[in-house]
ZAFIKOL-549010 format. One line per field, with one value per residue: chain; y, z, x of N, C-alpha, C in turn. Coordinates in steps of 0.1 Angstrom, whole numbers, always signed. Each point is the difference from the previous one (the first is absolute). Example, Ala and Ser with C-alpha at 12.3 -4.5 7.8 and 13.67 -1.06 7.14 Angstrom:
BEGIN
unit = c(A,A)
n_y = c(-57,+11)
n_z = c(+78,-7)
n_x = c(+132,-4)
ca_y = c(+12,+11)
ca_z = c(+0,+0)
ca_x = c(-9,+9)
c_y = c(+12,+11)
c_z = c(+0,+8)
c_x = c(+9,-8)
END
This chain:
BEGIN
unit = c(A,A,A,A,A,A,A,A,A,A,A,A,A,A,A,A,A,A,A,A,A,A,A,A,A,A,A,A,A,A,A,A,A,A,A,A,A,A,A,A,A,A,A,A,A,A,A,A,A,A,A,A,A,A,A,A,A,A,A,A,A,A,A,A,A,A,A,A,A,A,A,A,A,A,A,A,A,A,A,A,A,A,A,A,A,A,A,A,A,A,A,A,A,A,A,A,A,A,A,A,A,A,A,A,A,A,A,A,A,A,A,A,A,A,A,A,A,A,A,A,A,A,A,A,A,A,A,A,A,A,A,A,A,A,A,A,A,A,A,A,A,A,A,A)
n_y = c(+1083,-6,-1,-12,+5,+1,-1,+3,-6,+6,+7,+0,-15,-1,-11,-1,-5,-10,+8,+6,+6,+19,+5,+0,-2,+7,-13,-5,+3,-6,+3,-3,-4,+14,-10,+0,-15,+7,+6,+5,+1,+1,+4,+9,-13,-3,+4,+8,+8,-3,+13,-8,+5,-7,+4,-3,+4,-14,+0,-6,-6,-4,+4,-8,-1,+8,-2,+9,-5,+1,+4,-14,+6,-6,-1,+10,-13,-1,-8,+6,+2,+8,-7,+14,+6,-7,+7,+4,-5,+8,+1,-4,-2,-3,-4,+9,+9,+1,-8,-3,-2,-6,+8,-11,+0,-10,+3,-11,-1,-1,+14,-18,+4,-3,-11,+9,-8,+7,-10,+8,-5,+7,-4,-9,+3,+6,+10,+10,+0,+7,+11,+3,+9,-5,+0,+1,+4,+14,-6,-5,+7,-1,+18,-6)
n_z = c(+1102,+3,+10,+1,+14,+1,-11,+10,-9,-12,+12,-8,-7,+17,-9,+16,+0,-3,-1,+7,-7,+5,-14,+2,-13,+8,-6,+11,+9,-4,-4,+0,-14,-4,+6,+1,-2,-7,+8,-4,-11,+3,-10,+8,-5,-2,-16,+1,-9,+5,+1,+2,+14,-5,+6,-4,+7,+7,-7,-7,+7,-1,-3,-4,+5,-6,+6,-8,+6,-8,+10,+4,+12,+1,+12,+10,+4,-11,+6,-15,+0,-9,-3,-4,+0,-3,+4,-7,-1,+12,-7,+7,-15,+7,+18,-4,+6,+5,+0,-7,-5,+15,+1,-4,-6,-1,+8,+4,-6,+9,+2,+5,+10,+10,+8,-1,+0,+5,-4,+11,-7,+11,-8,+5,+6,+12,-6,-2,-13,+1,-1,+5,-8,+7,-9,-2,-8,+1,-6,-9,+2,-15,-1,+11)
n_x = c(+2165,-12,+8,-12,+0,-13,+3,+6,+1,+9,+2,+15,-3,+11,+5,+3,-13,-3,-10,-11,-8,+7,+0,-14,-6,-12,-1,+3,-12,+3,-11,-11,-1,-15,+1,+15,+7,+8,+7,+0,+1,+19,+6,+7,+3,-19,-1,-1,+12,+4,+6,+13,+3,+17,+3,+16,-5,+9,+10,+0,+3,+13,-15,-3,-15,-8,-16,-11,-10,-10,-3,-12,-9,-7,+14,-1,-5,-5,-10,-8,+5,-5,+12,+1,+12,+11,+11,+7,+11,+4,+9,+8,+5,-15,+8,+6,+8,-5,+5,-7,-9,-1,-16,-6,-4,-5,-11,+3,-3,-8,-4,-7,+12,-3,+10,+8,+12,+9,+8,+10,+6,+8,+11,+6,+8,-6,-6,+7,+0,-8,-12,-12,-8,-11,-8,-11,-5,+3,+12,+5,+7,+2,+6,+4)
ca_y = c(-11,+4,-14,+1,-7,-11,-9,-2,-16,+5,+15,+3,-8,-5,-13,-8,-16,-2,+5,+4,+15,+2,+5,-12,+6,-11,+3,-1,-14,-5,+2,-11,+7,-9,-7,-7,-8,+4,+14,+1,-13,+12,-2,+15,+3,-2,+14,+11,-5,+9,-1,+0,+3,-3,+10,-1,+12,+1,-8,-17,-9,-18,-9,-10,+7,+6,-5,+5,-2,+8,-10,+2,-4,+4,+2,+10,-8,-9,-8,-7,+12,-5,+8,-1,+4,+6,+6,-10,+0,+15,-3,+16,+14,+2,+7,+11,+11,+9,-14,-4,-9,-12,-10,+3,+21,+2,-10,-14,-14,-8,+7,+1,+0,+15,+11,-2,+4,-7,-6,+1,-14,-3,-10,+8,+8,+4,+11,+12,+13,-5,+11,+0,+10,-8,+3,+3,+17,+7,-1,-1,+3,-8,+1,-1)
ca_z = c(+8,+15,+9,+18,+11,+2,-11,+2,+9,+13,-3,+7,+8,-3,+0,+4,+0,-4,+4,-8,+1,+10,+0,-7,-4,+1,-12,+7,-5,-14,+2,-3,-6,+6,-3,+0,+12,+7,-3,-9,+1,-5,-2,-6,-8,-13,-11,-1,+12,+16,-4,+8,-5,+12,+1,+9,+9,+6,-5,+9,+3,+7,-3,-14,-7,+5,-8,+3,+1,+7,+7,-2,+3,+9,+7,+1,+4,-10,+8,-9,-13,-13,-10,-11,-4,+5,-5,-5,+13,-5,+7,+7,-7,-9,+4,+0,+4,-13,-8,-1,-7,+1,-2,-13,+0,+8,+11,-9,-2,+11,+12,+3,+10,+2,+6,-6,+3,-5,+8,-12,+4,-2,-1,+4,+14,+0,+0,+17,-5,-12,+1,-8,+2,-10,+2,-11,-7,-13,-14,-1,-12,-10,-7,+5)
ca_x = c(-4,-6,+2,-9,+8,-9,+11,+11,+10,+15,+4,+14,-3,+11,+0,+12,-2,-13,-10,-13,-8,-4,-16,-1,-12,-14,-8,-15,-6,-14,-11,-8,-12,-9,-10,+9,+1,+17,+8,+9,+16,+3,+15,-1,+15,+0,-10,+7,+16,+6,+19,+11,+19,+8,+11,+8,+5,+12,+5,+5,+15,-2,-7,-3,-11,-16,-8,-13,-11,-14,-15,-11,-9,-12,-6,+15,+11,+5,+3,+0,+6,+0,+6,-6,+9,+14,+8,+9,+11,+3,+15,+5,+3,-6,-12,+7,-14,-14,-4,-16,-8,+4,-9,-8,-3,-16,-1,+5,-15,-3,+3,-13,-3,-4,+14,+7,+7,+12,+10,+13,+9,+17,+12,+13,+6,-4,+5,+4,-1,-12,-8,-6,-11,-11,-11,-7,+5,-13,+7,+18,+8,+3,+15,+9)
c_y = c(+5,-11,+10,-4,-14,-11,-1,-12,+4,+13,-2,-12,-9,-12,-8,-16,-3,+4,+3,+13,+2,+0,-13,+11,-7,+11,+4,-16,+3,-3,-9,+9,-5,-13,-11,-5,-1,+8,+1,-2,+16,-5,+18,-4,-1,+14,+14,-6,+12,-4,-1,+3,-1,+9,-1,+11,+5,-15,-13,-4,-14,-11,-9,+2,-2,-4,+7,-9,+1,-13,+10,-13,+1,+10,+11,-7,-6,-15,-16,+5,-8,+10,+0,+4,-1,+7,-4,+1,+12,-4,+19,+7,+2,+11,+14,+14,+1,-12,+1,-5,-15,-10,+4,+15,-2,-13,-14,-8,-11,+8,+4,-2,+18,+8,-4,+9,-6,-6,-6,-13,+3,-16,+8,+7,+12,+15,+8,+14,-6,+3,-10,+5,-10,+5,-2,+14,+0,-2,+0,+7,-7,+0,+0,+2)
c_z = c(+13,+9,+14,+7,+2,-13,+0,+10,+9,-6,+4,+12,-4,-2,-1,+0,-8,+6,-10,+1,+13,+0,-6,-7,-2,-15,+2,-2,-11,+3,-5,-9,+5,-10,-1,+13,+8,-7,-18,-4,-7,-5,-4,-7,-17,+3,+8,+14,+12,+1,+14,-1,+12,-4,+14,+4,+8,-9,+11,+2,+2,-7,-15,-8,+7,-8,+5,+0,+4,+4,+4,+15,+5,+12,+3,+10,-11,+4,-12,-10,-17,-10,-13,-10,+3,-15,-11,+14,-7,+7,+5,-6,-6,+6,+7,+3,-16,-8,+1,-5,+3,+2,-11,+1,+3,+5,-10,-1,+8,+13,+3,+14,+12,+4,-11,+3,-10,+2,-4,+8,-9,+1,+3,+9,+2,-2,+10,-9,-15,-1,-13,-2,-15,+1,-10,-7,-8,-11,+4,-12,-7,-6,+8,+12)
c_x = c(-5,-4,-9,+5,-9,+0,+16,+9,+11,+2,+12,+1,+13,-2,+11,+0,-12,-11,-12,+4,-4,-20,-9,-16,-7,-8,-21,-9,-10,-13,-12,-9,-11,-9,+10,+0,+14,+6,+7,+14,+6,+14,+3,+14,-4,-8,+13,+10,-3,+8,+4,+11,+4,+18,+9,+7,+9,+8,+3,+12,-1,-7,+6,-7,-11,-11,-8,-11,-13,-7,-10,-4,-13,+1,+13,+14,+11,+1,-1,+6,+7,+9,-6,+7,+17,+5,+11,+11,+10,+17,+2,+5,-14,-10,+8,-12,-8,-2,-17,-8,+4,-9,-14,-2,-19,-4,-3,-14,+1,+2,-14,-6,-4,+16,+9,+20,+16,+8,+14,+7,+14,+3,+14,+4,-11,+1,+0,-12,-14,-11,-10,-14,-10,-14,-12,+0,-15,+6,+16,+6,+5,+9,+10,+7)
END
């Protein structure tokens, strides 16, 4: 697996409350063919996957459970922001160090906007202790 700093959401990113991604990735803007009258329309979650991976790196405490979510918006505020994905709900024995594969393994169909980021939402007491390193990758391991 080969994780870019510039594809990377959270590197070792504690998550003590509901929050986003420290990182957010701009996919870029889209471009107008010529002779066309507006930009082109993009979803990069259909034809070949681009893989993701999310990996818990300091185990958790306290919490109930946890939900992964990817958005998507226009702009790097997220000031409209579009889920396009959550997670299933991960209870705390689920999310133990090295736990992984917590969200789709490639970016999700309808991730047709240019930023793009993640966003984790605890239930339950908040945690003191909970790591988490996400990103996109050149590929994921598959045996294990």
């Amino acid at each position: 697996m080969i994780i870019d700093a510039t594809t990377l959401f959270s590197s070792a990113q504690a998550i003590t409350a509901t929050a986003s991604s420290t990182n957010i990735v701009d996919l870029g803007a889209t471009g107008t063919v010529y002779g066309a009258a507006a930009a082109i329309v993009r979803d990069i979650g259909r034809g070949a996957d681009v893989p993701l991976k999310c990996t818990v790196v300091e185990a958790f405490n306290n919490l109930t459970s946890l939900t992964i979510s990817v958005e998507t918006d226009d702009n790097a505020g997220f000031s409209s922001a579009q889920t396009v994905f959550t997670s299933p709900t991960y209870v705390l024995a689920d999310l133990a160090i090295g736990a992984r594969n917590l969200l789709p393994e490639s970016v999700p169909i309808g991730t047709n906007e240019r930023y793009m980021r993640l966003k984790y939402t605890l239930v339950g007491t908040a945690p003191t202790t909970g790591k988490i390193t996400a990103g996109v990758t050149a590929g994921n391991q598959t045996n294990g």
